[in-house]
C-alpha positions as CSV (number, residue, x, y, z in Angstrom):
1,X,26.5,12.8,-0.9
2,X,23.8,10.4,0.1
3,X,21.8,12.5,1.9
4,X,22.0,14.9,-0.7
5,X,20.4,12.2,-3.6
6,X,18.1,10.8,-0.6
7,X,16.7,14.7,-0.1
8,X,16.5,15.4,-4.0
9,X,14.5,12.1,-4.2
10,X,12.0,13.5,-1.1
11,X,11.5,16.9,-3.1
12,X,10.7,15.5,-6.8
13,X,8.3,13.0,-4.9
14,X,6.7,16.2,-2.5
15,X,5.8,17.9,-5.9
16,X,4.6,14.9,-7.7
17,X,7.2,14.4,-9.8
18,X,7.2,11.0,-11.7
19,X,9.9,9.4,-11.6
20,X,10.8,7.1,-15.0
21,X,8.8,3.3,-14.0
22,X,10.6,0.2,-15.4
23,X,7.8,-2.2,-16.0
24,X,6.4,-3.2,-12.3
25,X,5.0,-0.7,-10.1
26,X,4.2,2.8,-11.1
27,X,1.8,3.8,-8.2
28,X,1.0,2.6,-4.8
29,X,-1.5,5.0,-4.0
30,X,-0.4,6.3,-0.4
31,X,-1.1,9.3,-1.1
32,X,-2.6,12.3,-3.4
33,X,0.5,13.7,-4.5
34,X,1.2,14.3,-8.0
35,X,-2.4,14.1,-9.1
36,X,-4.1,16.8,-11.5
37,X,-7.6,17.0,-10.6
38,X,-10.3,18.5,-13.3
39,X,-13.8,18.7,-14.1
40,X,-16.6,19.6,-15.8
41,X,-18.9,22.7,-14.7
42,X,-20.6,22.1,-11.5
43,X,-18.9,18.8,-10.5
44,X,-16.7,17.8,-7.7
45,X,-13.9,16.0,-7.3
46,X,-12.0,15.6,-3.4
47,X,-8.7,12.9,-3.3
48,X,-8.1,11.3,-0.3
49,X,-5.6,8.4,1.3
50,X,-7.8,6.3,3.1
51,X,-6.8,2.4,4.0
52,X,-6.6,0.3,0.7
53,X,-6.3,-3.2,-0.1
54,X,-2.5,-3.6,0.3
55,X,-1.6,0.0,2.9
56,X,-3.5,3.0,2.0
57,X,-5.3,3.8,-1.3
58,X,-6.8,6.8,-2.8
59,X,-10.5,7.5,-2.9
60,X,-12.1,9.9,-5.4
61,X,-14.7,11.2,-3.9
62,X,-17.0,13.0,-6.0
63,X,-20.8,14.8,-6.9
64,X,-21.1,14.8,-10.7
65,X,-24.0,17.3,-9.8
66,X,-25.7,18.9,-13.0
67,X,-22.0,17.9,-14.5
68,X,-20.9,14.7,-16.7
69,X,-17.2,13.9,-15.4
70,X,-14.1,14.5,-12.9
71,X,-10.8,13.0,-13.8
72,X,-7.3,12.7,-12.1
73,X,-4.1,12.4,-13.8
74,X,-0.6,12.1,-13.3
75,X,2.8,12.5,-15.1
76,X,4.6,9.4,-15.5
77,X,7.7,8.1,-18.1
78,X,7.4,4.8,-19.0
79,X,8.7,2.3,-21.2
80,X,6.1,-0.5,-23.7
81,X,5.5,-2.8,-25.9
82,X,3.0,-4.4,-27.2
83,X,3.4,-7.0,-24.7
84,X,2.5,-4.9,-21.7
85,X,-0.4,-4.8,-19.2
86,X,-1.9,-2.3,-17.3
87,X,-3.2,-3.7,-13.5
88,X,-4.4,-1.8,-10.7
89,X,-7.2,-2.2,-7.6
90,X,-10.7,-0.6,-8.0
91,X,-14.0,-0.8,-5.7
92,X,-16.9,1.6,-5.9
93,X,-19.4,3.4,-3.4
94,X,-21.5,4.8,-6.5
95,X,-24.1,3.7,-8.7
96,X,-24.8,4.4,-12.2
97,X,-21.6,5.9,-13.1
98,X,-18.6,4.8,-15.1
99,X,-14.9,4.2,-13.8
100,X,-12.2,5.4,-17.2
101,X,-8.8,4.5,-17.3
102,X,-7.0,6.5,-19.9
103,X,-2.9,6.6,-20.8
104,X,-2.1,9.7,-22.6
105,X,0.3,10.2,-25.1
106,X,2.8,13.0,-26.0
107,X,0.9,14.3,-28.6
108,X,-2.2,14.4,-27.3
109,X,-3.6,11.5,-28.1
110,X,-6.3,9.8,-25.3
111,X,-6.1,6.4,-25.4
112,X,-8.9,4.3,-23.1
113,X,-11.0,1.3,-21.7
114,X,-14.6,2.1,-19.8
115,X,-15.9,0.0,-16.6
116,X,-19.4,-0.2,-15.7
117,X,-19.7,-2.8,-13.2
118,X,-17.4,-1.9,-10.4
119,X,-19.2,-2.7,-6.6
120,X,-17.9,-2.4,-3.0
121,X,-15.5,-5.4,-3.6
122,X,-11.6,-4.9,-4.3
123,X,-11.7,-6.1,-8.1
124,X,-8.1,-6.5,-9.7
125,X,-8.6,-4.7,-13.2
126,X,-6.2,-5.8,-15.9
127,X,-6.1,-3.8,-19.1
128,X,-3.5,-5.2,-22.4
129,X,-2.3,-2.4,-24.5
130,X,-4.5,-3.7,-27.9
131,X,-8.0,-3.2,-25.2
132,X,-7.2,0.6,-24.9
133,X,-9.1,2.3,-27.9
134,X,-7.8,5.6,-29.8
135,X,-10.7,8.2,-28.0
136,X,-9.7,11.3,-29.4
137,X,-6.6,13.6,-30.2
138,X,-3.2,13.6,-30.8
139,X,-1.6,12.4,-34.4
140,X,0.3,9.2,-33.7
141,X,-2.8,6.2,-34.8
142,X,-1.0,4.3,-31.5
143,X,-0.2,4.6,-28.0
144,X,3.8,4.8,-28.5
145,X,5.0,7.5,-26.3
146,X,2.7,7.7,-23.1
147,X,3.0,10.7,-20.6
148,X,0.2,10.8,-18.9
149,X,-2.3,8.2,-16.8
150,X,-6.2,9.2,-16.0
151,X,-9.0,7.9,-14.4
152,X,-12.4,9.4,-14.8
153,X,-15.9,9.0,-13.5
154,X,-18.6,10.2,-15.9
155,X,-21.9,9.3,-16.0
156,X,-24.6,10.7,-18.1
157,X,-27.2,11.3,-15.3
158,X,-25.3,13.0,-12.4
159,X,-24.0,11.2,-9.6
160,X,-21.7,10.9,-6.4
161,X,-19.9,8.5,-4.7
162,X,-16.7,7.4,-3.7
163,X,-13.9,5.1,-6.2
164,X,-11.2,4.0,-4.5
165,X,-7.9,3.0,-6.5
166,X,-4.8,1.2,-5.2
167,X,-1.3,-0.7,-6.7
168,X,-1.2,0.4,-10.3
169,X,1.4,-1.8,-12.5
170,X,2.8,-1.7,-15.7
171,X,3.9,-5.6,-16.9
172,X,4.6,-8.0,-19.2
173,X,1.9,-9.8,-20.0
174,X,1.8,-13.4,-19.8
């Protein structure tokens, strides 16, 4: 019976399942699994496990081209309040373009903070739940049943580089 629930737990995680996070860790990054890649027009988006800050991490490497954006996202259940913070690892190999961190809810609803100043240090990112701003969709005024994490690169002007992302966590906040 164990191996049975040990090779059920290997499958959902080979297709990317997400499995439901109590608040702590809800991605280490070791790999590309589970991420839904898109993007505009002509742009480019590659994932890739490459070493992080704590194991390995994952690096978006991408041309924006003629385009304006390339995102990744990822099923996930979770569980917040109003108490609860976002954290997660970020450093940059890009100019000029902007790192987005969005938590989707059921309905539709994109829900987001914008960073601008990310370099080729490992910067610890920490986003509250009241700093993510309604973007656009969904009907719910408020992040209350989240589904869905994102991060995008956009950038008005073109662009390419490399983001690299590692340790995401969902916690109380102190």
């Amino acid at each position: 019976m164990k191996k049975i629930i040990i090779a059920c737990f290997i499958l959902l995680a080979s297709f990317g399942v997400g499995l439901a996070a109590a608040p702590g860790a809800l991605e280490d990054f070791e790999n590309t699994n589970g991420w839904i890649k898109s993007h505009d027009g002509p742009s480019t988006l590659t994932l890739s496990s490459v070493p992080g800050k704590d194991g390995k991490a994952l690096a978006m490497i991408f041309d924006l081209g003629a385009g304006k954006w390339v995102t990744m996202e990822r099923y996930y259940t979770m569980d917040i309040t109003n108490n609860n913070t976002f954290s997660f690892w970020a450093k940059a190999a890009a100019d000029g373009v902007n790192l987005e961190f969005k938590v989707i809810n059921s309905d539709g609803g994109v829900f987001g903070k914008r960073f601008t100043n990310l370099d080729s240090n490992w910067q610890k990112i920490e986003v509250h739940l009241d700093e993510l701003e309604h973007w656009w969709g969904g009907t719910a005024p408020s992040l209350n049943k989240p589904e869905k994490i994102s991060f995008a690169v956009g950038s008005e002007n073109g662009g390419k580089g490399i983001i690299t992302l590692d340790t995401l966590r969902l916690e109380k906040s102190q």
